[in-house]
N, C-alpha and C positions, 0 to 999 in steps of 0.2 A: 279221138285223141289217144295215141299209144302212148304208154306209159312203162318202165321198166325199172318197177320194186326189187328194191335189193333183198337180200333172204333175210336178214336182221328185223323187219319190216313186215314181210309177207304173212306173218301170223295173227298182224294186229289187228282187230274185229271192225277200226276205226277206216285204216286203211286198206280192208279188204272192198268197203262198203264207198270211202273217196272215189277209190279204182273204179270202179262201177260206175262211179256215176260222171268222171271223168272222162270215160268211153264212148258218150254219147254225146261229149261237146263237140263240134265241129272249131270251132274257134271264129266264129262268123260277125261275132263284134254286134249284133244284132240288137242285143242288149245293152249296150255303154247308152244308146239315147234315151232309156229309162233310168238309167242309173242316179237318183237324187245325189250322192257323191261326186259322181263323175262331172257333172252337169254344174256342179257348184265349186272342184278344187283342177277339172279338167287334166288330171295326172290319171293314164292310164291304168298305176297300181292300185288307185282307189277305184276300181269299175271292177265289175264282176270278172271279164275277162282278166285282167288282170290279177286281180286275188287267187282265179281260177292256176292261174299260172303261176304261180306263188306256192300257193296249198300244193300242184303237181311237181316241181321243185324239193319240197319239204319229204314226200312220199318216197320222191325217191332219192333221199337220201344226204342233201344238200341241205345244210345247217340253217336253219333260220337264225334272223336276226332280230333285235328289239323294234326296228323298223317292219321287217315283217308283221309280227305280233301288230304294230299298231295300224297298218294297212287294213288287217282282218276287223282288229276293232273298228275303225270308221264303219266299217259295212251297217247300215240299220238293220238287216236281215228283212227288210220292206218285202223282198220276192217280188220285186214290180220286174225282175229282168226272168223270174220261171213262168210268169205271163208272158213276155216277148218271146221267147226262147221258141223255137222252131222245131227244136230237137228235145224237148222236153227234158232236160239238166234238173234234177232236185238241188240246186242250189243251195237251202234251207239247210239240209241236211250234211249237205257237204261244208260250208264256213261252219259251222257248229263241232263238224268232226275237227276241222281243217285248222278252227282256234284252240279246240283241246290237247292237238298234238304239239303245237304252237308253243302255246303256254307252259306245256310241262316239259319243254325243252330251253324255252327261253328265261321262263320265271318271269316273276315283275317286278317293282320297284317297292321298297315297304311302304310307302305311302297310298299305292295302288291294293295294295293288299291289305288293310287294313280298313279302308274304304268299306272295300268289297266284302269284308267279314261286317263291318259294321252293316249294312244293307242287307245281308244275306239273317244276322241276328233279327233284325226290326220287319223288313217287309212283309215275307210268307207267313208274317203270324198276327192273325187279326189282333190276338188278345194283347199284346205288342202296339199294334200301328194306334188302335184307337185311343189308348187314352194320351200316345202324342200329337195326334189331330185334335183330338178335344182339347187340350192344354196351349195348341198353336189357334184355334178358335176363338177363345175367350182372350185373348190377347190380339186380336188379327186386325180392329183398327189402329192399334199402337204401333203395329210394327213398318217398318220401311217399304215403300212402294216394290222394291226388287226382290223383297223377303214375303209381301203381302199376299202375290201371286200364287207363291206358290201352299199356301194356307184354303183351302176349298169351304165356300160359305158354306156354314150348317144347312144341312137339309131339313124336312119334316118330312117322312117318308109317306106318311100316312099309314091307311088298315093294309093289313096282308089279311083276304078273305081265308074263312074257313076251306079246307078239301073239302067239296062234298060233289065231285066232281068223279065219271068212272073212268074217265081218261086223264091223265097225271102224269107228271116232267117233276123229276128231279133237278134244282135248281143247282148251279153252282154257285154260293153267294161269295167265291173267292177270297183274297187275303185285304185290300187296302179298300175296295167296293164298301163293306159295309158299315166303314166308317163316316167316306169321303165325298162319298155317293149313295146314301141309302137309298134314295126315292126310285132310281133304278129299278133294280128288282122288288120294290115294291107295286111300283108300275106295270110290271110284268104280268104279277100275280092279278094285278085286277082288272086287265086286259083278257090275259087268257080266261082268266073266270068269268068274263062277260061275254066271252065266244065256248065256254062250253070244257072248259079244262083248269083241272088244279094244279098250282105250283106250289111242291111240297120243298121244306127242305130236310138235310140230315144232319145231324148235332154236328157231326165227328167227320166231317169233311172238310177240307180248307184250301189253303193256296192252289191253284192247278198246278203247279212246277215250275212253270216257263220261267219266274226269277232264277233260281239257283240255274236249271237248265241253259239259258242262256249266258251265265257267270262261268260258266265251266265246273259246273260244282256237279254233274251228271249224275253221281250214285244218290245227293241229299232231294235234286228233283226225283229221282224214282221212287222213293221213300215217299215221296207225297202223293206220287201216282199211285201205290199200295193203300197207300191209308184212305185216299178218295172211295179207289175201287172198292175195299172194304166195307166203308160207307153206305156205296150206291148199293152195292149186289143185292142187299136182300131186298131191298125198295123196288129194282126193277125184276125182280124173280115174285114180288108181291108177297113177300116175307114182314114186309116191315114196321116204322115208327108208326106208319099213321094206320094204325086201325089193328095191328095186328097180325093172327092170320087168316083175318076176313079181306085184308086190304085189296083194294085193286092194284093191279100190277099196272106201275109206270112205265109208259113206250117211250121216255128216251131221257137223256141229259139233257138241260140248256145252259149256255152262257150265254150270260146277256152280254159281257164285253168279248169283244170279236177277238182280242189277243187270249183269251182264255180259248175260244172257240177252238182257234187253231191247236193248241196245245190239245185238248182233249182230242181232237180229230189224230191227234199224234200218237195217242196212249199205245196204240197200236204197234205202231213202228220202234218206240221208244220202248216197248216192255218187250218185244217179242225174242230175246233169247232167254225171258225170267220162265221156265218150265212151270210156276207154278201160278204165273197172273198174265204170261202172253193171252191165252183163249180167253179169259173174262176183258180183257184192255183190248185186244180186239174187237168185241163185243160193243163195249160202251163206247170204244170210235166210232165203229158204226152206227151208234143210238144216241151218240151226243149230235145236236145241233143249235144254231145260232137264235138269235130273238126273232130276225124277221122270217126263218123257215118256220116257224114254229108259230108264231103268227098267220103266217101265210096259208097255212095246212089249218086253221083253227076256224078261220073266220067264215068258212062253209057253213057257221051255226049261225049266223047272222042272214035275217032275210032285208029284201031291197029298201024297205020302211027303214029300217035300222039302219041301213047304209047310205041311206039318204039322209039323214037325221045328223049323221058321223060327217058327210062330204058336206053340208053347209056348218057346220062350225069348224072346219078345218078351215074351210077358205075364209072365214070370219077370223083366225090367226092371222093373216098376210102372208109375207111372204118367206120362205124356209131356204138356207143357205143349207145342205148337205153335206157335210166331208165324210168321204166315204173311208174307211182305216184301210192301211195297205193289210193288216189280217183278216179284212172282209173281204177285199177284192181281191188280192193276191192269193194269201192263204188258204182263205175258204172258197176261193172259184167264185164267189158271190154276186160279181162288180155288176152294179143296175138294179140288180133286186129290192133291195129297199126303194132305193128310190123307185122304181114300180109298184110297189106297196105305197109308198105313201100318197102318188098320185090318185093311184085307183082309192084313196079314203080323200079323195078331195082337196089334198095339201098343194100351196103353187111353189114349186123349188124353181129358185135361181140358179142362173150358170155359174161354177166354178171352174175358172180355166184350169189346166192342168192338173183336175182332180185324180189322175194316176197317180200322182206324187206325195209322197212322203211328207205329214208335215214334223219331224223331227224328234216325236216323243218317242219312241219303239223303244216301249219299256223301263228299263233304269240309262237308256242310251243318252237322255238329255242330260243325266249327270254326270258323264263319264267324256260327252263330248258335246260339252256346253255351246262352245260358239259356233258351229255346225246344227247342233239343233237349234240354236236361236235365228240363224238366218232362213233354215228350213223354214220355222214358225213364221215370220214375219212374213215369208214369199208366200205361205199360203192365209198369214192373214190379211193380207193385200188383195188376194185374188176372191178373199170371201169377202171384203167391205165393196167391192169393184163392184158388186149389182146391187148394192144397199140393202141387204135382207133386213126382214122384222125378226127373226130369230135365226139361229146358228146352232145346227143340232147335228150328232156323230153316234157311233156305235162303239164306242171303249172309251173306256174312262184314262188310259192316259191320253188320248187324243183332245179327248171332251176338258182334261187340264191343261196340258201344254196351250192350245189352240186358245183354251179361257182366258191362261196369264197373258198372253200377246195382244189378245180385245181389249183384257182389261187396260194393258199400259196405252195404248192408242183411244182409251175411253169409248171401248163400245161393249157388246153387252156379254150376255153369259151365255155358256155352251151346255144345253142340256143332251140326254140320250132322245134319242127316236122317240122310243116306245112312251117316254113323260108326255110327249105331245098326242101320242095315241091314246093315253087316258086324257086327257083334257076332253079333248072330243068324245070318246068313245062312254067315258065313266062319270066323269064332271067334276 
């Protein structure tokens, strides 16, 4: 696609980086029949091509409008159309650049911005979300069927084992996870401890960014990228909390929710004009990865006794509804992986149709485009009740909530992560 930047423009780091990636679209529509938008408002401006067309409109030089702006916003940012894509389009990166020039040309509305400070103040900070989860808990059979949903039954996480492991992941225990979802990353640690690896974590690390990041808030997510990095370096240079400077060095990052996943895969792209944290954020993209790579790579300490052991009480579960998150399968290239993991431990997964698709959480997107995500929700908790599973299990925790309030209002059951059913079996 040619494009022809005006010179007002041509300096801008945002639209130097569009341009580019602009160049490689062919315009081939290839993508609109993944498009979970497209497919649900069937207006070409809500499909990738179209927004693509939008965003190249804005670059060069044609005023956007408040109708633009909110085109961009529908996008879930899923990336189910940089899988279709032929031509390999970073899409991700371009609606991200393509709503920040967007925004700060068009503004919003004070009601919209005010929101969005309120959610930017509360989310990225645990010490923040938890005690209004615990206050929305203690109150959560009181409250209204349409308000109850969205309240996350208290967990018990159980033990996080000791390190005493010489191979070691730095965990990211994220911003709303460890309140919402403790058992998670609790699960993790004594999963990997029973194949052979310690999940450490680090005081002084928290949100991965992708909130403010994808709010347009771009310099408060890099700030969080700094303080992570900070965090991680000495842990994976073998500098750090746990042990000292005896410590074994940690071979990489993990997140267990797949939307963090992708973000840290980003640190890289997102830091690399900061001179003094691009080479470490490159690094830790390279050495971050997801719960089932990291699993997957683990469980070579497991002999066939033990996996024999593991594959009949899986199948003693029944049977497992997967939704796989569009940041697992999209974002991280991931799509089948787990679910080959969880076969090969025994587990019998049901078909979900149309599991490429979106079911509507992508991040603070159900709040900002509520009735959009609710239809998303319900199309895919239709497609997960269609083969009657005995459980409904995902890889991020906003999927693992959106997807649970829609079971719950149709009365069915609760959406756990993966890896809790890999300790079931695996740990007890």
């Amino acid at each position: 696609m040619q494009t022809q930047i005006p010179a007002a423009l041509a300096d801008d780091p945002r639209v130097i980086e569009i341009e580019a990636i602009l160049r490689k679209c062919v315009h081939c529509g290839m993508c609109l029949a993944t498009c979970p938008t497209y497919t649900l408002l069937g207006d070409e401006l809500d499909s990738p091509r179209g927004r693509i067309y939008q965003i190249k409109q804005v670059v060069e030089g044609h005023a956007p409008t408040a109708d633009t702006l909110e085109h961009l916003d529908r996008c879930l940012t899923c990336r189910n159309c940089e899988t279709t894509c032929p031509s390999g389009v970073k899409y991700g990166h371009l609606i991200d650049a393509g709503r920040s020039i967007v925004e700060e040309q068009v503004g919003r509305p004070f009601a919209q911005r005010l929101m969005r400070r309120a959610l930017l103040t509360v989310l990225p900070h645990p010490g923040r979300v938890g005690p209004l989860v615990r206050m929305g808990q203690s109150v959560r059979g009181l409250l209204p069927a349409a308000l109850r949903g969205s309240v996350p039954v208290r967990q018990r996480p159980g033990t996080w084992p000791a390190a005493r492991h010489a191979r070691r992941l730095v965990v990211l225990e994220g911003c709303v996870q460890p309140s919402m979802t403790p058992a998670t990353n609790a699960a993790a640690a004594r999963v990997l401890d029973a194949c052979g690896v310690s999940l450490v974590r680090a005081a002084k690390a928290g949100c991965c960014g992708a909130v403010p990041y994808h709010l347009n808030e771009q310099d408060d997510a890099l700030d969080h990228m700094r303080r992570n990095i900070d965090a991680w370096w000495p842990l994976v240079q073998g500098e750090g909390e746990e042990g000292g400077d005896g410590a074994e060095p940690a071979f990489g990052v993990l997140a267990t929710a797949s939307g963090c996943g992708v973000m840290l895969k980003e640190y890289g792209h997102a830091l690399a004009a900061d001179p003094a944290y691009a080479d470490k954020a490159a690094r830790l993209s390279a050495l971050s990865m997801d719960t089932v790579e990291a699993v997957r790579a683990a469980l070579g300490a497991l002999d066939e006794d033990a996996l024999d052991t593991v594959r009949t009480r899986a199948a003693a579960l029944g049977r497992v509804a997967f939704h796989p998150p569009c940041t697992l399968q999209h974002g991280q290239r991931l799509a089948g992986v787990t679910e080959g993991l969880l076969r090969r431990l025994g587990f019998s997964l049901t078909k979900v149709r149309d599991s490429h698709l979106c079911c509507g959480s992508a991040g603070t997107y159900s709040i900002f485009q509520p009735d959009i995500a609710r239809r998303l929700r319900d199309n895919k908790v239709a497609a997960i009740e269609a083969d009657e599973p005995d459980i409904v299990a995902t890889a991020n925790i906003g999927c693992q909530l959106h997807i649970g309030q829609g079971l719950e209002a149709s009365g069915g059951k609760a959406v756990v992560h993966w890896i809790e059913l890999v300790d079931r079996v695996m740990v007890g």
